[in-house]
Every structure is written in C-alpha cells, then in structure tokens.
C-alpha positions in Angstrom: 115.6 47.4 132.6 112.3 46.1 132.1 111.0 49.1 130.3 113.2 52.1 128.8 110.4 55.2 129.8 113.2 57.3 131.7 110.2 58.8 133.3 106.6 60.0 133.5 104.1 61.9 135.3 100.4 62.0 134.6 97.1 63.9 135.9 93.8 61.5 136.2 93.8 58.0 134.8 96.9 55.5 134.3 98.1 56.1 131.1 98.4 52.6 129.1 101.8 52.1 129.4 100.9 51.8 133.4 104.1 53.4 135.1 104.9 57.2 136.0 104.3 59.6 138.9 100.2 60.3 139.6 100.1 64.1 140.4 96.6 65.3 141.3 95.0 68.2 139.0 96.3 72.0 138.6 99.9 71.0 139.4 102.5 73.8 138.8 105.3 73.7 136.2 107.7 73.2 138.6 106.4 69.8 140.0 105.2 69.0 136.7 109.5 69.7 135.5 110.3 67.4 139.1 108.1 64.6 138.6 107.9 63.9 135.2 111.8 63.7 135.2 112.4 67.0 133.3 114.1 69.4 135.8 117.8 68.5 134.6 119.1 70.6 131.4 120.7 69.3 127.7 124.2 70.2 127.9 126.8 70.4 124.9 130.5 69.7 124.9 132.8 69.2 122.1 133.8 65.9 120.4 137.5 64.6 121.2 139.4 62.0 120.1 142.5 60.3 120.5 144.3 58.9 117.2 147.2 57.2 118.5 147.4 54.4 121.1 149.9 55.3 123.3 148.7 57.2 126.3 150.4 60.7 125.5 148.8 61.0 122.1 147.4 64.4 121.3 143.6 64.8 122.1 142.2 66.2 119.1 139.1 68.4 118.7 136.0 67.5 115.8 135.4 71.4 115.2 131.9 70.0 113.0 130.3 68.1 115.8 129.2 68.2 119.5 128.1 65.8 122.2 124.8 66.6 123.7 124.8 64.7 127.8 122.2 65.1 130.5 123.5 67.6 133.3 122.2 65.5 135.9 124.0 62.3 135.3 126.7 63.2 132.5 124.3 60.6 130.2 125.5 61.4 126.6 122.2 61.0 124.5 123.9 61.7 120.7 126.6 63.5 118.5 124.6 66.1 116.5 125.9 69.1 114.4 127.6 72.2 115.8 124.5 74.2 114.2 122.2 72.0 116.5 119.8 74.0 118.3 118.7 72.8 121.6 115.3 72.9 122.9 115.2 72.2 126.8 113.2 69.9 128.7 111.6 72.6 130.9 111.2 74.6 127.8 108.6 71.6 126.5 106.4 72.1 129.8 107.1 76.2 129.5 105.4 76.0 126.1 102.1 75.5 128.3 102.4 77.8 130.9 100.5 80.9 129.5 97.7 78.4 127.8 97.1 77.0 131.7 97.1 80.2 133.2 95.0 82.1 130.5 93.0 79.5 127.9 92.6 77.1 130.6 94.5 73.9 129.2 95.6 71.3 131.5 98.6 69.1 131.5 97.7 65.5 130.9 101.1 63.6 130.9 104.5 65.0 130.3 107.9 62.9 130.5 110.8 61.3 128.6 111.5 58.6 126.5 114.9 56.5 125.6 116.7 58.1 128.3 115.6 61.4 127.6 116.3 61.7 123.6 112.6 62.2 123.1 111.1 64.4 125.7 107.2 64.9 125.4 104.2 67.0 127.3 100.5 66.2 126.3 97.6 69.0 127.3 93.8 69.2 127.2 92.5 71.7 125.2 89.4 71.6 126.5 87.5 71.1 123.4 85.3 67.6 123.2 82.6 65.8 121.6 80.2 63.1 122.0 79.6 61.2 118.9 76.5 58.4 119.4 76.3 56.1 122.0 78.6 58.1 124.4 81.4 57.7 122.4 83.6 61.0 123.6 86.5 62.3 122.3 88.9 64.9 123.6 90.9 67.6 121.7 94.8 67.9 123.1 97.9 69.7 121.8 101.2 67.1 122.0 104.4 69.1 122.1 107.5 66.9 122.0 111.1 67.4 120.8 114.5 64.7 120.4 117.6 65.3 121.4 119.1 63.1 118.4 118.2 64.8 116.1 115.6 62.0 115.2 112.1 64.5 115.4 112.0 68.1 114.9 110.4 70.4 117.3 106.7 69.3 117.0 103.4 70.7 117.8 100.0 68.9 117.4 96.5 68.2 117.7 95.7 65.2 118.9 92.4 63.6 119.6 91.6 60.9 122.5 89.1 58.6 122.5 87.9 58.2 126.6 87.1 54.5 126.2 90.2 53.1 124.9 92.2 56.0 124.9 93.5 55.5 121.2 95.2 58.6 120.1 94.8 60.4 116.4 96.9 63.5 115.0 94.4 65.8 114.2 94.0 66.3 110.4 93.9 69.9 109.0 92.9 70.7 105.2 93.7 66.9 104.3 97.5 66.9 106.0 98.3 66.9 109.7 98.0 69.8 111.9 101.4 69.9 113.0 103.1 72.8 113.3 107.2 71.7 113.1 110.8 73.7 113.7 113.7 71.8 112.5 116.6 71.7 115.0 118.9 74.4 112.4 116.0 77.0 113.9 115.4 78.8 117.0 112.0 77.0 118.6 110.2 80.7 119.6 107.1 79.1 121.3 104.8 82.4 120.3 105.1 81.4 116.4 104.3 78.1 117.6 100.7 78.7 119.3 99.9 81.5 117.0 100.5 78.3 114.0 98.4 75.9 116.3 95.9 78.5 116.9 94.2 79.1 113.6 94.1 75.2 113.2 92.2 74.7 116.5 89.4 77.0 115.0 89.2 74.1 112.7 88.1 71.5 115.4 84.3 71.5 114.9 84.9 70.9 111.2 87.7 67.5 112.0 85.0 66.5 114.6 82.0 66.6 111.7 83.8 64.5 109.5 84.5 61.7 112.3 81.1 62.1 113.0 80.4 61.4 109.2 82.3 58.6 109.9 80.2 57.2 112.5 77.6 57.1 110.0 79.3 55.4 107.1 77.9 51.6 107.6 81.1 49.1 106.9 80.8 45.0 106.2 83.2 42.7 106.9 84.2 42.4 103.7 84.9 46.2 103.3 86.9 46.2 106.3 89.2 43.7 105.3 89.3 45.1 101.9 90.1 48.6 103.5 93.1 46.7 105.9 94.7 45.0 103.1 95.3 48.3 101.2 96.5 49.7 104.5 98.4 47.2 105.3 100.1 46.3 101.8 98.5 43.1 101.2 97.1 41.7 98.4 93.6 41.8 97.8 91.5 38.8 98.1 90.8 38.4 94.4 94.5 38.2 94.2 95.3 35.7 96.0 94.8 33.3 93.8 97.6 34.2 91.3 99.8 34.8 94.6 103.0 32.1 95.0 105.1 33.7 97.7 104.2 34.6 101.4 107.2 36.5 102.4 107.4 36.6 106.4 106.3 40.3 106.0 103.1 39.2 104.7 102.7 36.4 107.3 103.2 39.5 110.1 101.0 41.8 108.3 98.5 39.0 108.1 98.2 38.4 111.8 97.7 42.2 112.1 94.9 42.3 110.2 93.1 39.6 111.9 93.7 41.2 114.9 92.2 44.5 113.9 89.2 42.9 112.5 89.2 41.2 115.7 89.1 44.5 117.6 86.7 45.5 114.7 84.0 42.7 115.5 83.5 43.1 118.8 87.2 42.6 120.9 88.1 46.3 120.9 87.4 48.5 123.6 84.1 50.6 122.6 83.5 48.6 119.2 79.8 47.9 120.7 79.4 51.5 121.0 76.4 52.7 118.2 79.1 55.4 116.8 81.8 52.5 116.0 79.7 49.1 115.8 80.6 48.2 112.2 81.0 52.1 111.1 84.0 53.7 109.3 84.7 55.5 112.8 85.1 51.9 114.2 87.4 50.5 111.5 89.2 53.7 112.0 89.4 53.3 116.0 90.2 49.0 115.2 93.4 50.3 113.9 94.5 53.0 116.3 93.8 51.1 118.8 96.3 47.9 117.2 98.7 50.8 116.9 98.8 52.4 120.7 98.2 49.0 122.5 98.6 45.6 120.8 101.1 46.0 118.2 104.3 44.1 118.9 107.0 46.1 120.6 109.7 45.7 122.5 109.3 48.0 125.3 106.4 50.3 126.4 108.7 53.2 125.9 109.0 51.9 121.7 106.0 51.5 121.0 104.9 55.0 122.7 107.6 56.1 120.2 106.5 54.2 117.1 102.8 55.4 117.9 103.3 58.9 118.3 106.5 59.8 116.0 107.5 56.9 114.0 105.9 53.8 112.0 103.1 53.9 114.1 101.6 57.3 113.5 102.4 56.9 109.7 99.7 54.3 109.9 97.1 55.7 111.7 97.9 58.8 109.6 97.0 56.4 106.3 94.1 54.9 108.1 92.7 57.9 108.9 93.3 59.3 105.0 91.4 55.8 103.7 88.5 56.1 106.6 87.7 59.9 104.8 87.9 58.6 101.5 84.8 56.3 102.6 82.7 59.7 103.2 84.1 61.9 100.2 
C-alpha cells in the first residue's frame, strides 16, 4: 500500500492528507459510520496456542489475554488484557449525535488509521475567531480511541487555522483540555461532554491569549533562540565549546531551518499581520512543520504522530514556550 489510512470521509475541503470519501454537509451518522469505514464492530476472541509440533497437540487457552479482530474482515488489530474495555467505532461518531442534533456541531472528518487500531471523528464546534489580517481560527472537539491499547479514550479541543489548516490541542488552565478514559473503564459519553463542557466556556479566554500572541513582535534571532530550546539544541553561544554533531542534531537542525523557513515568509499565512514575525507565527511555523512537512513515512503516521504521539508533544511544548513570551 501506498498509504496505511484504512479509510476516511470528510465534509468541505480535502483534508491534507488528500484521500477519503467527500460527503456533502448535514450527513447522518449512518453514512458518516458507511463512508468513513466505521460500520463494522471490534470483536474479541480468546488467545490459543499450540505448544507441541505435532498436529494433535492440545490447543491451549491464555485465560489473561484476548485477541481483539475486525468483524468485517477477521483483521486481528492486537492482543490486549482480558480487563480491556472496548469502545466501538460507531460509538466514536455516536459521541456526536446529540451535539449535531441539539448544540449544532458538525462533523468535519471521521475515519481510521493503521487498519483501524486508531479510530478518530473531528467536529466543529461552532465557535471561531478572527485574529488581524483575516487570520481565522475554528474551535473543534477531536474524539479518537485505539484498539491497541496505544491511546486511551480521548476527548479534545482542538483549534484550526483556515489558511493552512495547522491543528493545536486547545490549552486549558496551563495543561491540555483533554478529557481521557483509560481502556480498564467504561467510556460513558455523558461524563465525557459534561468534562468538555465547562472547558469550552473557556474558549474566549484560550482565543485572548493567541491573540496576545499575535501581538508579541519576534526577531529572527528570538525565533531561533525559541526553536533551539524546543527542539533540544544548543544555543548559539554554545556552539562554540560544542565537538560532536550526533545525527540527531544534524535532523533537528534541518528542522529548524525549515520552520524558520516557514517563519520568514514560506509558510502558509506567515504574511498575514497576525503572524508576520509575531509569537502567533513562530507558534503556527511549528505546527504547521508538525501536520505537513515533517518526515514521515506514510500520511496515515504522520496524522498519528501529529495528533497522538511525538508530534502533538511538540506542538504541546511550542505552544507552552509561545505563552511564556506574553506572561
């Protein structure tokens, strides 16, 4: 395979990642659950092995483990604990059925990733603002769950800028309003929303501080000062007294000059007045490295990496240095 996103569906725009089913706007949960690949259920069946080599040897039964397989082509996507608690791919999309019908949310993209061991729906909220020069950004809630055990049940803000469509996890009282159930616990989607919900009152105050950033003037000199700290590499002054260049550093190197790159001028909206050398762009320099440029090997990893894994760590950090700039 050329790509490993089992499958996608999406409302407006492509998404980056350019594949998926286009569905038109105000699509039902059921042809959401057809589309985007979700309509088949996570079955369980128990571990057996065979400890001798001859044919008739007894099949034996692991009693602490269980196979969890696709019931729509007997894929087996991992070996998890007995205690495992299953969440269900139609039971991601059901998670938004009450917030489309009542608060007016919309489904934005919904799908699977590695053959269905991450499954993932992404809503509009609704909420938006317009920092200077046109430079809009849209509040979403991400819902996404594995069936490897690797990610626990996970609710989140997220934020999207239009012009570039970098994607940020939302920060709530200095951490990151996520909202998480560990697969040892029953996913009751009420808790869930009623969690999210006191953390979307909190939008206008998330929004101020971006827009604070927007404000906060940033040299050349700052920025690369701020992506060396982000990045782990030594500071200009220290160069100098510097003997090795490990082939990290060589790799983290060509990062950063590709973020100031986007920085100065190459990104996608870095000539907008809210991000044209501003904290907010430096900020938008590395998300946008992160959802689009950074080296990966497949779409479907580097969706992974960017929401869930290595990725979102560092946009999580970049975003924790950018508000140390306006403290």
């Amino acid at each position: 395979m050329s790509h490993e996103i089992s499958s996608t569906a999406y409302v407006g725009e492509t998404p980056w990642h350019a594949l998926g089913s286009r569905l038109p706007p105000k699509q039902s949960i059921e042809v959401w659950a057809q589309k985007a690949g979700m309509d088949w259920t996570l079955c369980e069946a128990p571990v057996r092995f065979q400890p001798g080599k001859s044919a008739d040897s007894s099949i034996l039964v692991f009693d602490d483990k269980k196979v969890l397989y696709r019931s729509d082509n007997h894929q087996a996507l991992s070996v998890v604990s007995k205690k495992y608690v299953q969440v269900q791919p139609k039971a991601v999309l059901e998670f938004y059925r009450d917030l489309m019908q009542v608060s007016g949310y919309e489904l934005a993209t919904a799908g699977c990733l590695r053959g269905g061991r991450k499954i993932w729906a992404l809503a509009k909220t609704g909420k938006q603002t317009v920092l200077r020069g046109g430079d809009r950004v849209d509040g979403y809630i991400l819902l996404a769950t594995s069936c490897d055990g690797s990610l626990a049940t996970t609710a989140t803000h997220t934020t999207v800028r239009v012009v570039c469509a970098n994607t940020l996890a939302v920060a709530i009282n200095n951490s990151r309003g996520a909202v998480r159930v560990p697969h040892n616990t029953v996913f009751d989607p009420e808790i869930v929303k009623s969690r999210l919900g006191i953390a979307v009152s909190q939008w206008d105050q998330f929004m101020d501080r971006m827009k604070a950033l927007s404000q906060r003037k940033v040299n050349n000199a700052e920025a690369e000062t701020f992506l060396r700290k982000l990045l782990h590499l030594p500071q200009l002054s220290d160069l100098a007294q510097m003997s090795v260049n490990t082939n990290a550093q060589a790799s983290h190197g060509r990062s950063l000059k590709k973020i100031l790159d986007l920085f100065n001028g190459q990104g996608r909206g870095a000539d907008l007045s809210a991000a044209k050398g501003t904290a907010w762009g430096i900020l938008n320099s590395v998300t946008e490295f992160v959802d689009h440029e950074r080296r990966a090997k497949s779409p479907d990893l580097r969706m992974d990496s960017a929401w869930f894994g290595l990725g979102a760590q560092i946009k999580d950090r970049a975003l924790s240095q950018a508000l140390e700039l306006v403290a």
